[in-house]
C-alpha positions in Angstrom: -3.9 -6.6 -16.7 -1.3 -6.5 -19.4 -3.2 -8.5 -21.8 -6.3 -7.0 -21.3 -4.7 -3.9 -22.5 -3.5 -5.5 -25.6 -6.7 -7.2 -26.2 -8.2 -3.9 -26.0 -5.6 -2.1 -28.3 -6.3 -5.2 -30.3 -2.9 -5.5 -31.1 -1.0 -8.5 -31.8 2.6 -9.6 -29.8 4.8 -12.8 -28.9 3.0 -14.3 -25.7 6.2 -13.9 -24.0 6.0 -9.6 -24.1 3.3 -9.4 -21.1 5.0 -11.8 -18.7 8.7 -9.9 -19.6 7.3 -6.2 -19.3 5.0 -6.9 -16.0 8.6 -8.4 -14.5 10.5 -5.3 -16.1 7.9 -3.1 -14.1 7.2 -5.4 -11.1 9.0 -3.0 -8.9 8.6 0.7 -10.7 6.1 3.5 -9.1 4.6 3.9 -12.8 3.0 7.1 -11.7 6.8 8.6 -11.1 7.9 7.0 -14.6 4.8 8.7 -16.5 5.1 12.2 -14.5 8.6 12.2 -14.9 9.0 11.7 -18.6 11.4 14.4 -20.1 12.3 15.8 -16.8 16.0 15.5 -17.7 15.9 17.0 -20.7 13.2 19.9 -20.4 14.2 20.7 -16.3 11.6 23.5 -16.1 8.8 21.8 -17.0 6.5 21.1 -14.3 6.0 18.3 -13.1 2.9 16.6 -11.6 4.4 15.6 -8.3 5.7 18.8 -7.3 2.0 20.1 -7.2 3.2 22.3 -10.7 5.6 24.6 -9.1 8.0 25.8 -11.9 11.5 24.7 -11.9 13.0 27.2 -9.2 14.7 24.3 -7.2 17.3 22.6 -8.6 16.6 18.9 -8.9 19.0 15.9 -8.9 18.7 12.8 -10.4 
């Protein structure tokens, strides 16, 4: 899946990248990395797995 994303970015990398970031991500919910991008530093955004309720609870990382 990883090359066919580069293929279709038609981009060029080391043949080693895709085997290194599929291991790097093997065991990550990707949908909880992409959702949760800047959630420590802008706290009151919403996010799109709290169904976009605006930062009245506190949240720990």
């Amino acid at each position: 899946m990883i090359n066919a994303l580069i293929k279709a970015a038609s981009v060029n990398v080391e043949p080693f990248w895709p085997g290194l970031f599929a291991k790097a991500l093997a065991n990550v919910n990707i949908k909880t990395l992409i959702c949760n991008i800047g959630l420590v530093a802008l706290p009151r955004r919403r996010s799109c797995l709290d169904g976009g309720q605006n930062g009245s609870k506190k949240r720990r990382l």
